[in-house]
C-alpha positions as CSV (number, residue, x, y, z in Angstrom):
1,X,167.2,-160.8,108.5
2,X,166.3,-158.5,105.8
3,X,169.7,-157.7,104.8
4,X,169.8,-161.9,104.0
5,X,166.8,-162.2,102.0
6,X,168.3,-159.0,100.0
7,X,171.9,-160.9,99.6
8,X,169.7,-164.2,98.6
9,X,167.6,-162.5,96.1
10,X,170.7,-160.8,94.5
11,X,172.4,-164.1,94.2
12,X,169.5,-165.9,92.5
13,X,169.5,-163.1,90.3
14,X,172.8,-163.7,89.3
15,X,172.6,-167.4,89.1
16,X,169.7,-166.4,86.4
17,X,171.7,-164.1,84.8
18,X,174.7,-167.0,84.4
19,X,172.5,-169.5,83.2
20,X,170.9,-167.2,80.2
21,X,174.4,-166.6,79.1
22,X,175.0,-170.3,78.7
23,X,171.1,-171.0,77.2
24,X,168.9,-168.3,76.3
25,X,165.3,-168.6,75.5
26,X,164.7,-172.3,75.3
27,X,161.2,-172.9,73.9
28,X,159.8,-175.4,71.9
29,X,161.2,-175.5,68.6
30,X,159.0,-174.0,65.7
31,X,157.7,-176.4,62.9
32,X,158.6,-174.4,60.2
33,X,161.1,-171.3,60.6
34,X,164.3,-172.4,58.9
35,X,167.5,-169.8,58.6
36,X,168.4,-168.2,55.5
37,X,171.4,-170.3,54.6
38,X,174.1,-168.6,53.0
39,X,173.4,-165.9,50.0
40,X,176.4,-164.1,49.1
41,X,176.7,-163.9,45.4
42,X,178.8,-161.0,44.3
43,X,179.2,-159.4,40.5
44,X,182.5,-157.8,39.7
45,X,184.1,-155.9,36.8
46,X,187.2,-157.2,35.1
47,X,189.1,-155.7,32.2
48,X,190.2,-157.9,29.2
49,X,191.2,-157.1,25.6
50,X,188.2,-158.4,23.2
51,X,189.8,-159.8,20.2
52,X,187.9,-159.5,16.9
53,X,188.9,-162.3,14.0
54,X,186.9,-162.8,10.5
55,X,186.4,-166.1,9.1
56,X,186.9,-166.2,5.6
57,X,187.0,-168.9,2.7
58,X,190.2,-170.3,0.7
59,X,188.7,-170.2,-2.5
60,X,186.5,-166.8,-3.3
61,X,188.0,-165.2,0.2
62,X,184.5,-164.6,1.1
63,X,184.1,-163.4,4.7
64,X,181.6,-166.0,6.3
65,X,181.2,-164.9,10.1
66,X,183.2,-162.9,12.4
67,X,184.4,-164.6,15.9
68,X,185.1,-163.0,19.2
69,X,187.7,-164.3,21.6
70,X,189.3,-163.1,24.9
71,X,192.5,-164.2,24.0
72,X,195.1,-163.4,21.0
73,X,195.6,-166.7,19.9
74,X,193.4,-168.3,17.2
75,X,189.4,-168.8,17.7
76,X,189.3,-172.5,19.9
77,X,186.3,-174.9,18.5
78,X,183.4,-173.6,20.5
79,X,184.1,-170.8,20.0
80,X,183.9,-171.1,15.9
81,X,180.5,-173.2,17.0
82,X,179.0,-170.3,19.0
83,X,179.7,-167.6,16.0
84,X,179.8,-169.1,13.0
85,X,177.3,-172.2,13.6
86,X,177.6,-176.3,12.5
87,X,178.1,-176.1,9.3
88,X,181.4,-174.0,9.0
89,X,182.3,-175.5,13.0
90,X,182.4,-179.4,11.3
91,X,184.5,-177.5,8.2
92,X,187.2,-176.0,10.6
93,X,187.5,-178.5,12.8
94,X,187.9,-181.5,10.1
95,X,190.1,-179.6,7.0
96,X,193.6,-180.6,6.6
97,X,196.2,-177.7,6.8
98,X,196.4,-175.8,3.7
99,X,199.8,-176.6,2.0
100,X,199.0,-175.5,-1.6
101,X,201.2,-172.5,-2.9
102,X,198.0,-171.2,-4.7
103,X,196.0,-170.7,-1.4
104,X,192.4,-170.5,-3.1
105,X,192.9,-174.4,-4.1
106,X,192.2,-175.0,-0.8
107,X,189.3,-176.6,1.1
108,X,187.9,-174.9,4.1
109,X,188.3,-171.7,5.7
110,X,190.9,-169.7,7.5
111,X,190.6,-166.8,10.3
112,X,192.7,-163.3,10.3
113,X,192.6,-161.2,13.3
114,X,191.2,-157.9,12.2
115,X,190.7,-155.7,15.8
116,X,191.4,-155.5,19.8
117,X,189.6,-153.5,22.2
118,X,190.2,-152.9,25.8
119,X,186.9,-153.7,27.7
120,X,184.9,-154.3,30.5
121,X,183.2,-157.4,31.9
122,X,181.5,-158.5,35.1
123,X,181.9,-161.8,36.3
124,X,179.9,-163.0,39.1
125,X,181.4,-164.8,42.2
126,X,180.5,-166.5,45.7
127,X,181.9,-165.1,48.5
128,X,183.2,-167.1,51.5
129,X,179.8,-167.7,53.5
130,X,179.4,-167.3,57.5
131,X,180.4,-171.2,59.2
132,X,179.6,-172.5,62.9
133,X,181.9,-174.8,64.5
134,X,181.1,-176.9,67.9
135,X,183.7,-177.5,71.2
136,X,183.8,-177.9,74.4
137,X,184.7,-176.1,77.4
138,X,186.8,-177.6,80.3
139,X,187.2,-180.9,79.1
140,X,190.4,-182.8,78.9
141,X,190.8,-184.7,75.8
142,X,192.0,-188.0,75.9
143,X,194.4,-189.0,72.8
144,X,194.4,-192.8,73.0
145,X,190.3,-193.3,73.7
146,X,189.2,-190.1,71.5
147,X,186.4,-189.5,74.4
148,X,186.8,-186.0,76.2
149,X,186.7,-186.1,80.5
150,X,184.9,-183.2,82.4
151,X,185.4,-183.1,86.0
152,X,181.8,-180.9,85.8
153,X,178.8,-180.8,84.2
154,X,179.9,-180.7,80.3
155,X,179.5,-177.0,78.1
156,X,179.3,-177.1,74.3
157,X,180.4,-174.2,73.1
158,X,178.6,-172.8,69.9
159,X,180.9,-170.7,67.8
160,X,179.9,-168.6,64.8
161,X,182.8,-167.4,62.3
162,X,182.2,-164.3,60.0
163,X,185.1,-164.5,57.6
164,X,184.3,-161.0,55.1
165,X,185.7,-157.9,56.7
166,X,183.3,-155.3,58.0
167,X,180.8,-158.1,59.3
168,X,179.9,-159.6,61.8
169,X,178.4,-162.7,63.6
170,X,175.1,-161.3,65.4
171,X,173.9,-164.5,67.0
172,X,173.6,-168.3,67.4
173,X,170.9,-170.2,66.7
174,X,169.6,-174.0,67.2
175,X,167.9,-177.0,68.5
176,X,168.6,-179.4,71.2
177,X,166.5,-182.2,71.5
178,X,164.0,-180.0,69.8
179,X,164.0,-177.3,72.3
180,X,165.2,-174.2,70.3
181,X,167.5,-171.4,71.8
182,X,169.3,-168.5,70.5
183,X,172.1,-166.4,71.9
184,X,171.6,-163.2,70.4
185,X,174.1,-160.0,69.9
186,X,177.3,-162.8,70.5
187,X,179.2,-165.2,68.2
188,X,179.5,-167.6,70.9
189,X,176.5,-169.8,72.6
190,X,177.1,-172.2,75.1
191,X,175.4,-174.9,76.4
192,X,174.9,-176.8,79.8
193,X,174.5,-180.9,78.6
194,X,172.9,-183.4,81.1
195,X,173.5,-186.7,81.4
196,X,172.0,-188.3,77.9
197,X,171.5,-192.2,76.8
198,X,174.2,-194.1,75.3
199,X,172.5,-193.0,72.0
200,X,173.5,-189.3,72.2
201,X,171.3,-186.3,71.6
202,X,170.9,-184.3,68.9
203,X,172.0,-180.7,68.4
204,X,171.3,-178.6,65.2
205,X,172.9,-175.3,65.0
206,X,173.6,-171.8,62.5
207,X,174.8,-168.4,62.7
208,X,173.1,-165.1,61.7
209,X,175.5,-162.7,60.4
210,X,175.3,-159.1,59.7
211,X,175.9,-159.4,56.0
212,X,172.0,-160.8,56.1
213,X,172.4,-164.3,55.7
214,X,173.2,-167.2,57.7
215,X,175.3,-170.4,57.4
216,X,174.4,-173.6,56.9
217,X,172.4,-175.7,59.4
218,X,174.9,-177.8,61.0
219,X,174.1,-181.1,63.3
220,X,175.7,-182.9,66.1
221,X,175.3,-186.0,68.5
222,X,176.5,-185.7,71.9
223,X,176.9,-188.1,74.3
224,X,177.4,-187.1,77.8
225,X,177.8,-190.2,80.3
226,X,179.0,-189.8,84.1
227,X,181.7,-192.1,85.2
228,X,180.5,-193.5,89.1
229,X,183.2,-194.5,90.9
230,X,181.4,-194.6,93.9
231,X,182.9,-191.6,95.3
232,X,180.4,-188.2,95.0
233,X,183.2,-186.2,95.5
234,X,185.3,-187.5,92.2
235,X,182.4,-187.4,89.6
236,X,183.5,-186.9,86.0
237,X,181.8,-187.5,82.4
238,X,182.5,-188.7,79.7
239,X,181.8,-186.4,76.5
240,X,182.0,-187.5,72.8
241,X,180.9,-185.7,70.2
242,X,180.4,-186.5,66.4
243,X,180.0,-183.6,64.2
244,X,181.7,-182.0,60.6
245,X,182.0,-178.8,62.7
246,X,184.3,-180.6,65.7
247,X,186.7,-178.6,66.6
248,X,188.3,-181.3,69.4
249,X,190.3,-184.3,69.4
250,X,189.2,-185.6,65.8
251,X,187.1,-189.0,66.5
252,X,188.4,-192.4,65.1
253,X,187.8,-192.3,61.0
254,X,184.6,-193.7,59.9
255,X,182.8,-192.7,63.6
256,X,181.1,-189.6,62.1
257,X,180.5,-191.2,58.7
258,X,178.9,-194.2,60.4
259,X,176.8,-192.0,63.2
260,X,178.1,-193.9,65.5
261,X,180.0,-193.9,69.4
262,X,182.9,-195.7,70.5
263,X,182.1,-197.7,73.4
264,X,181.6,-195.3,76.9
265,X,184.7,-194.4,78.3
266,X,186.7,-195.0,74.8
267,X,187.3,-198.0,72.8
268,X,188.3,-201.5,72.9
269,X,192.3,-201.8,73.5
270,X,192.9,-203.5,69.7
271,X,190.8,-200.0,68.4
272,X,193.3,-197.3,70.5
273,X,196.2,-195.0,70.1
274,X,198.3,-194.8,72.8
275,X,200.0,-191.9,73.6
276,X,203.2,-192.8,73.0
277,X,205.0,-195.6,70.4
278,X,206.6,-197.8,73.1
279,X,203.1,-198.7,73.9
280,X,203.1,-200.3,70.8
281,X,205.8,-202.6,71.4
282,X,205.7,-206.6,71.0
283,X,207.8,-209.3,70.9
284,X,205.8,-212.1,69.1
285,X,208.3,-214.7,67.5
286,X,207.0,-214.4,64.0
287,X,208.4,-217.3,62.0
288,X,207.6,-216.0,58.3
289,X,209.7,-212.9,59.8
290,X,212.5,-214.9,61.3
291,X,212.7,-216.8,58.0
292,X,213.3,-213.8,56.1
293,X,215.8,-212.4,58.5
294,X,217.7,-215.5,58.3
295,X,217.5,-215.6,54.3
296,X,218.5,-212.7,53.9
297,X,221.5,-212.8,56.1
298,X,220.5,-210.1,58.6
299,X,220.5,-213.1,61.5
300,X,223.4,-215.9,61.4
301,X,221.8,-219.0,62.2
302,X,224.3,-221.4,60.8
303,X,225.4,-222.7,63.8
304,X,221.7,-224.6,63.5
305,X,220.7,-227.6,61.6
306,X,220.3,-226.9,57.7
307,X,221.5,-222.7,58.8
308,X,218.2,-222.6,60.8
309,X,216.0,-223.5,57.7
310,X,214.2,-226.7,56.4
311,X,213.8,-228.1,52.9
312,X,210.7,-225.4,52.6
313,X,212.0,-222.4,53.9
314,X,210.6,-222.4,57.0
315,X,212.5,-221.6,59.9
316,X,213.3,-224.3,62.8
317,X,213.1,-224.0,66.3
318,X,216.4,-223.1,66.3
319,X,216.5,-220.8,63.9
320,X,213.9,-218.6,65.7
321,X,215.6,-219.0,68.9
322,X,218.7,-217.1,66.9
323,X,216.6,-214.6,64.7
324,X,214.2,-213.8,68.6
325,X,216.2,-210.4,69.0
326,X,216.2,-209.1,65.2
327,X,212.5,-210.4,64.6
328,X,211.7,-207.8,68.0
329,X,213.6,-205.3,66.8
330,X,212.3,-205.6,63.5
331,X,208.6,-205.5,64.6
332,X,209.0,-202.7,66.3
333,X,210.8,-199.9,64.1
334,X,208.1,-198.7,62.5
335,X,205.9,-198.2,65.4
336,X,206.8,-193.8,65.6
337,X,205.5,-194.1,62.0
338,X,201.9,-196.0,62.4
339,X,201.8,-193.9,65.8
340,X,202.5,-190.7,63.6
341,X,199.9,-192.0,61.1
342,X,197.0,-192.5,63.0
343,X,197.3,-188.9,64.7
344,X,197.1,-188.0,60.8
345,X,194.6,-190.4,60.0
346,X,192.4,-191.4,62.9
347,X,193.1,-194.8,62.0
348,X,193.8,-196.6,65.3
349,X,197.4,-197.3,65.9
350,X,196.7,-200.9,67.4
351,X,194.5,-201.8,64.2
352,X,197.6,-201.1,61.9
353,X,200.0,-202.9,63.9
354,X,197.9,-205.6,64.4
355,X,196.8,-205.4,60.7
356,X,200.5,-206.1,59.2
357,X,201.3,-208.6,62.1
358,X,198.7,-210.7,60.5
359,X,199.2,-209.9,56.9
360,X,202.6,-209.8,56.8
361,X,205.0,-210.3,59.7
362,X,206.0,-206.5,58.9
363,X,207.7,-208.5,56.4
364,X,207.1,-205.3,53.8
365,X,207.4,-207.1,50.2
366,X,205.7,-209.3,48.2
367,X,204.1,-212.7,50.2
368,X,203.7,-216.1,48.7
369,X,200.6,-214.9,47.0
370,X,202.3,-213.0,43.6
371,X,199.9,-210.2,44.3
372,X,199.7,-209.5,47.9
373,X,202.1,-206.9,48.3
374,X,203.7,-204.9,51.3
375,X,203.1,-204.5,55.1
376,X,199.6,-204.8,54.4
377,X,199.5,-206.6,51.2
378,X,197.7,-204.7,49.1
379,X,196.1,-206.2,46.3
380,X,194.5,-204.2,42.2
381,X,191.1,-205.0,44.1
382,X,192.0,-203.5,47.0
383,X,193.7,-200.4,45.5
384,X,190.2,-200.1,43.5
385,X,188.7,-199.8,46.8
386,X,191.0,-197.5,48.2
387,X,190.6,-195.0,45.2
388,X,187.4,-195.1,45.0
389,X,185.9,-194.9,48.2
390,X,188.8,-193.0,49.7
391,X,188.3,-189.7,47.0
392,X,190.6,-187.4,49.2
393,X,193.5,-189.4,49.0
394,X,192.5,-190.6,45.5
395,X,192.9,-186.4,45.1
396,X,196.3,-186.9,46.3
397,X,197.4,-190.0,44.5
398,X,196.2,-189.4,41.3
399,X,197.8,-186.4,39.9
400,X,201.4,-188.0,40.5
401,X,200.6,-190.9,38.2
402,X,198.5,-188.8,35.6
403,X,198.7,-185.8,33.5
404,X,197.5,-183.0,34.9
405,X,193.5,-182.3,34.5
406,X,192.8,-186.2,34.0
407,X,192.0,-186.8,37.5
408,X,189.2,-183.9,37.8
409,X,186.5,-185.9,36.8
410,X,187.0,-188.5,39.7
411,X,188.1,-192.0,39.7
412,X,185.4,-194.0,38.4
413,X,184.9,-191.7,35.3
414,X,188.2,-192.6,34.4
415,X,188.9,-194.6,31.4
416,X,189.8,-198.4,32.0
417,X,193.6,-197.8,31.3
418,X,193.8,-194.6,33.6
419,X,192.5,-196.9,36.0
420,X,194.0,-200.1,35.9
421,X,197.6,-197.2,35.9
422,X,196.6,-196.0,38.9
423,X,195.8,-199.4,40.8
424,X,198.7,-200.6,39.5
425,X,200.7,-197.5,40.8
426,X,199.3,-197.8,43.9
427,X,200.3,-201.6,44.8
428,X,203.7,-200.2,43.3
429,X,203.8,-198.0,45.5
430,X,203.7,-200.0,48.9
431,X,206.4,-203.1,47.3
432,X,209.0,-202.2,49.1
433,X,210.8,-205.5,47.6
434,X,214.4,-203.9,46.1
435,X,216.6,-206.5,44.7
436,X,219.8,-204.1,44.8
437,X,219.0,-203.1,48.6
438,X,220.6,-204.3,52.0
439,X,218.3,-207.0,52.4
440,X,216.5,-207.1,49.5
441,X,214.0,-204.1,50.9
442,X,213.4,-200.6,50.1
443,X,212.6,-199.9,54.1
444,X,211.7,-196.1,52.7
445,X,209.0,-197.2,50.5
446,X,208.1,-199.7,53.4
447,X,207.6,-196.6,55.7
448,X,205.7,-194.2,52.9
449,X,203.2,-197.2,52.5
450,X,202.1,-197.1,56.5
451,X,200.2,-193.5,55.3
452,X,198.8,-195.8,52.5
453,X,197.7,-198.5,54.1
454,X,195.7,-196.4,56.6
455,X,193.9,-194.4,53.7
456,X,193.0,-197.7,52.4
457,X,191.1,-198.6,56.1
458,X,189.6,-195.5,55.5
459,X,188.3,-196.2,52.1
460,X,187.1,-199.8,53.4
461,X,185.7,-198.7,56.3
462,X,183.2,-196.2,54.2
463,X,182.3,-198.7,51.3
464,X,181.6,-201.4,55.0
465,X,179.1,-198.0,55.8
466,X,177.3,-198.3,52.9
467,X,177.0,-201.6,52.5
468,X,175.1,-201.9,55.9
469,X,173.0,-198.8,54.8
470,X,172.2,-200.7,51.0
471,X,170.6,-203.7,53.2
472,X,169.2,-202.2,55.7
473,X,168.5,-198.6,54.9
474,X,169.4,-197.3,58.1
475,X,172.9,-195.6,59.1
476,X,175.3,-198.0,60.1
477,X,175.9,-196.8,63.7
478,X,171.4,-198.0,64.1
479,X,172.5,-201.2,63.3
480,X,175.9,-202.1,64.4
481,X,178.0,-201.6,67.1
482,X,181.2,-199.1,66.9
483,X,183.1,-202.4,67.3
484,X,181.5,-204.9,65.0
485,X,181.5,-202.4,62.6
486,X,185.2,-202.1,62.7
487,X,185.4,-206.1,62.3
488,X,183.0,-206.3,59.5
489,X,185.5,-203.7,57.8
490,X,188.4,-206.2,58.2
491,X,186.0,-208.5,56.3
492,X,185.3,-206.1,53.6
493,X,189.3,-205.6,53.8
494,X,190.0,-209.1,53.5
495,X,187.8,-210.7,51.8
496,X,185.5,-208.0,50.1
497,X,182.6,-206.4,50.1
498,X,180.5,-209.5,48.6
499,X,181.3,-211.9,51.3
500,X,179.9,-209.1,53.7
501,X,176.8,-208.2,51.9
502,X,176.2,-211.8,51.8
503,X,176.8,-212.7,55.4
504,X,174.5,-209.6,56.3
505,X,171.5,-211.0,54.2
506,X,171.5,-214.3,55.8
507,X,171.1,-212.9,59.0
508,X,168.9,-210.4,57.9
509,X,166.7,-213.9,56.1
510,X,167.0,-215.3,59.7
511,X,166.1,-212.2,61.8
512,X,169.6,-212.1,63.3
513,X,170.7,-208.5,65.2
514,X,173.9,-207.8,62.8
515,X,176.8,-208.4,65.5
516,X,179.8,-210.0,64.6
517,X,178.7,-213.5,66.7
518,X,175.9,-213.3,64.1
519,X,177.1,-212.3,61.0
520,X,180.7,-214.1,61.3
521,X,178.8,-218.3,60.7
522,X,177.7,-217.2,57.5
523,X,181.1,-216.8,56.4
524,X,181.5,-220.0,54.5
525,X,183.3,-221.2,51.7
526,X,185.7,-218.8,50.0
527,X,184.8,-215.6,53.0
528,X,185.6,-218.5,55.5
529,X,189.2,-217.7,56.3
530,X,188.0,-213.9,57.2
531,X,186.6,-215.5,60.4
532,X,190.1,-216.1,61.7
533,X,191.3,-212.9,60.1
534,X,189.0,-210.9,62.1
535,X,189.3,-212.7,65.7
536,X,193.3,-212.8,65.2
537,X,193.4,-209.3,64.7
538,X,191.1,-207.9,67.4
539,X,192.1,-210.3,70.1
């Protein structure tokens, strides 16, 4: 009997032991005791030549000032400002070149390099500071739903990264639902998570390193949900996780900007990738497709009435009936590429597919509007939104239409030409229309433009974010549902960001939760047709 109690006490000693190593010392968090940050500011010493040049005048050869430089060509402007002042800075940088064979005729001033000297500067610099990245441990990650499955209670993992040699992480600090712990003499905290509300909780985290700073404070919402089959022997959960530091399966673009989670258990089947591209597969007769098919003499429908065509174009019953095997195979090639593209992107894969199904029939060149162009007919509006709320991919694009340095400054700083270049360059850019090609298409441009076309969902699915936050101030995810808010970015794709803002304050004037079965009747007018635009493509 007392050997028992002695094996019992050991073992609850050890179960105390395990849990400190996942959560040490939780106590109320402290109102004010914020880390460091990071503080790593270095000074250097560099050796350069220091150039000496004297700036003299034409016509008496007076010697005016004297100008230093780094470099053994001539003085540059500021520099002749910073030495030599306004006056002779206006002089120099205004005088026409001195052409006259008797030089003191001339106007101005002129510079002669008179001395060099090796030196010695320091030049101060930041170094790479500590970072802290968040994961999880035994959880399977589920590609097409984005939502991780544990088939136990859920672990965060806590991870601090030291990347200057010679130092180290020394602990992990943070907050969870403003109970504090630290993990001290380790890199690595983890966590136990309970089962939280469909809201998530709140994690704020940092590491200390030996260098005597810290990095940055870093947040995270977790949501941890059990899955109750009705079986207590098969209990899983369901774990997402929205955070810059996630070190997972990436969530779908614009969760994490939005602070908000897919639906429990993953989302809606029009807002998944699958796992693999025949998932994609369809086999809608498209007409507009058909049409072109037949047109174009990739289907031979002249066994039909009229070749399988009427007076307008438009393809007859029979017609279809002919093209039905092309228009399948043709809807479906380029589903590896939007399946490749939203593993890139986190752009859904179903969203894209069912985005050019409804724009263009994956017919890739321009539609009967003259400026709707390519699988998702891009618009100049729409490339405006693309590169400027999209400014990585504007990072991207930009330097291969524009000299080099012009795009530094960011889109919108951009002159009106540069810009109007660039939006034009972009539409250009998904036109796969090529009147010397098999079939009048470019079907290479037609597959670089799927990349494009997702960058663009991006871009509207972050300006749709910030409209909700202009009329409400609130972060979108406190407002809207990870669902609506996806529909109210294909109104912001097709019919702009007015017609959204506008739908939003009438519902907002009639005290109306913003859900798509509000916001959607005060689509009227011109924003009307988004209405179908919205239900055809999530259906």
């Amino acid at each position: 009997m007392q050997k028992s109690r002695w094996l019992l006490g050991l073992l609850s000693a050890l179960i105390v032991i395990s849990n400190m190593a996942f959560t040490t010392n939780f106590t109320p968090a402290p109102a004010t005791n914020p880390p460091p940050g990071p503080d790593r500011y270095s000074v250097i010493a560099v050796e350069y030549t220091s150039y000496t040049w004297y700036m003299a005048a034409w016509k008496n050869q007076k010697i005016t000032c004297t100008v230093t430089t780094d470099h053994k060509e001539p003085p540059l402007p500021e520099e002749v400002y910073r030495d030599c002042g306004s006056t002779i800075y206006k002089t120099w940088t205004t005088q026409k070149p001195c052409l006259i064979p008797k030089r003191n005729q001339c106007e101005g001033y002129y510079v002669m390099l008179v001395d060099s000297t090796p030196k010695e500067k320091e030049i101060g610099m930041m170094l790479a500071p500590a970072t802290a990245w968040i994961s999880l441990e035994d959880c399977e990650s589920v590609l097409s739903t984005s939502t991780n499955i544990c088939e136990s209670k859920p672990t965060i993992v806590l991870s601090g990264l030291e990347p200057l040699p010679n130092e180290s992480i020394i602990r992990v600090e943070g907050t969870y639902e403003d109970q504090s712990f630290s993990c001290d003499e380790s890199d690595t905290c983890k966590i136990h998570i309970e089962e939280t509300s469909e809201e998530g909780s709140n994690i704020e985290f940092w590491a200390y390193s030996s260098y005597g700073d810290s990095s940055l404070v870093y947040t995270a919402k977790v949501r941890v949900q059990k899955a109750d089959e009705g079986d207590p022997d098969q209990l899983y959960w369901y774990v997402d996780v929205l955070s810059s530091q996630w070190q997972g399966q990436a969530v779908a673009t614009c969760s994490d900007s939005w602070g908000v989670f897919p639906p429990v258990g993953g989302a809606p089947k029009w807002l998944s990738t699958p796992k693999e591209s025949e998932d994609l597969s369809s086999d809608i007769p498209y007409t507009y497709l058909a049409a072109n098919l037949i047109l174009q003499g990739a289907v031979d429908a002249s066994s039909c009435t009229d070749g399988g065509l009427d007076a307008s174009g438009n393809v007859n019953q029979c017609g279809l009936e002919k093209a039905r095997p092309a228009v399948t195979d043709w809807q479906n090639q380029f589903d590896d590429l939007i399946l490749t593209t939203a593993q890139e992107t986190d752009v859904p894969a179903r969203l894209i597919k069912n985005l050019f199904a409804r724009e263009s029939q994956f017919w890739p060149g321009i539609f009967q509007a003259v400026g709707d162009v390519g699988l998702g007919q891009l618009t100049e509006n729409g490339a405006d939104t693309t590169l400027f709320w999209n400014s990585s991919f504007y990072n991207q694009f930009c330097p291969l239409v524009l000299e080099d340095g012009a795009c530094n400054t960011g889109y919108m700083n951009l002159d009106e030409y540069e810009q109007t270049l660039l939006r034009r360059a972009l539409v250009g850019s998904v036109n796969a229309s090529c009147e010397n090609c098999p079939l009048g298409l470019d079907l290479t441009q037609a597959d670089f433009s799927i990349g494009v076309f997702a960058h663009t969902m991006t871009a509207n699915c972050e300006q749709t974010g910030q409209i909700l936050y202009n009329y409400t101030q609130q972060s979108p995810g406190e407002v809207a549902s990870y669902e609506d808010l996806w529909k109210f970015t294909l109104v912001n794709y097709n019919a702009g960001g007015s017609c959204l803002a506008e739908a939003i304050t009438h519902a907002q004037g009639e005290n109306l939760d913003l859900t798509w079965e509000n916001i959607s009747p005060f689509l009227t007018g011109a924003c009307s047709g988004a209405v179908d635009y919205v239900n055809d493509i999530s259906k």
